[in-house]
N, C-alpha and C positions, 0 to 999 in steps of 0.2 A: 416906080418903086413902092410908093402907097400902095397904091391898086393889087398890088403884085403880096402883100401881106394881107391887105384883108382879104383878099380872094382866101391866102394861106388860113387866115385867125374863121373867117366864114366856114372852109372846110373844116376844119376841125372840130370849131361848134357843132357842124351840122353832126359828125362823125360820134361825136360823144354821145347828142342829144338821140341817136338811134340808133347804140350802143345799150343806152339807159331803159329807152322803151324796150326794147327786144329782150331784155334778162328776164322779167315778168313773161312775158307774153312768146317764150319762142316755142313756134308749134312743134319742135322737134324733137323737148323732151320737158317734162313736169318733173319742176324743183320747188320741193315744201318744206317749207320749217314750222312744226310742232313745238307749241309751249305749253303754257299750263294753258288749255279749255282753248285756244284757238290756233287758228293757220294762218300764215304768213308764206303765201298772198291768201286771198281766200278765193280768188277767182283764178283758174286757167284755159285756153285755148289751144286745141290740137286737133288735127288733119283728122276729115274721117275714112274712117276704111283703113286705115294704120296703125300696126303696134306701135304704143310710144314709149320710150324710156321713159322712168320715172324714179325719181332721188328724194327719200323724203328721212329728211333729218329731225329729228326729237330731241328738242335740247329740254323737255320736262325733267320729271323727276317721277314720270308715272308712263306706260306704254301708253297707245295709242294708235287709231287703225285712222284709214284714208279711206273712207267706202264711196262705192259709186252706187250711187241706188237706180234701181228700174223704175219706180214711183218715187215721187216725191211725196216726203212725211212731215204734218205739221207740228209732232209733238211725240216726245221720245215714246210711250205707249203704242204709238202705231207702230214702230221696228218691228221688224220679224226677218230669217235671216232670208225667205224665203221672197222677200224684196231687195234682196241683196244683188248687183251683178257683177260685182268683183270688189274686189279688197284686196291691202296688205299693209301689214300692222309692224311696229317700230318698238323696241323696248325702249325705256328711259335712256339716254345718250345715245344710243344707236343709229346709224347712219345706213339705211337700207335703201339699195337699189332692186329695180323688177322693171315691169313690161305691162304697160295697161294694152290690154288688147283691143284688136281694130272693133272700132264701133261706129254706128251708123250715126250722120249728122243728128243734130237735137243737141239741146239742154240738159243736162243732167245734174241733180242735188248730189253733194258730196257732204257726208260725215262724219264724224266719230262714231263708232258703234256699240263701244262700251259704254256700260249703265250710267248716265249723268253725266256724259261727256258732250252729249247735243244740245240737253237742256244750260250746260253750260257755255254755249256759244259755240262749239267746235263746229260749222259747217261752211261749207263755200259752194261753188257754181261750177261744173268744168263746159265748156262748152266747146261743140264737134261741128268742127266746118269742110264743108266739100273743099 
């Protein structure tokens, strides 16, 4: 009868604990929350070679963009939109869905791309795995 509950109480541990992992990390679709000057998470993972959903909430009080860049920039000065490979921007509380399109494995820098919103912290990592 022990044996037969902790098996029970082990499942369920294990069930939460990879429950918990998988919200962050599920390749199936990118969920971001926007505050003031940064992201929550700041890192994601997703399939390459796949559209992927993508939910990004702005709970600021100011819009805000989610960019993927082709190069990576060390300093808001380098921006140009022309390093840009996709985006999509969120006004103040707004709750916007879209579609990041299929892209080839690699690293990619994500940031904000309005004026002082990078040098304020707004950046993260998205990374694309076969």
């Amino acid at each position: 009868m022990k044996r037969a509950r902790a098996l029970v109480l082990l499942v369920a541990v294990i069930a939460i604990v990879m429950s918990a992992c998988s919200s962050d990390g599920d390749s199936d679709s990118v969920k971001v929350t926007a505050t003031d000057y940064q992201f929550s998470p700041d890192s994601w993972t997703i399939k390459a070679n796949t559209e992927t959903p993508i939910t990004v909430k702005n709970d600021a009080q100011v819009e805000h963009e989610w960019v993927i860049m082709k190069t990576e920039i060390m300093s808001e000065d380098e921006f140009a939109e022309d390093k840009v490979l996709w985006e999509t921007e969120a006004e103040a509380g707004e709750s916007k869905s879209d579609t990041i399109p299929a892209l080839e494995a690699g690293t990619y820098q994500i940031i904000c791309g309005l004026e002082g919103h990078f040098k304020a912290g707004m950046k993260g990592t998205l990374t694309v795995e076969e």
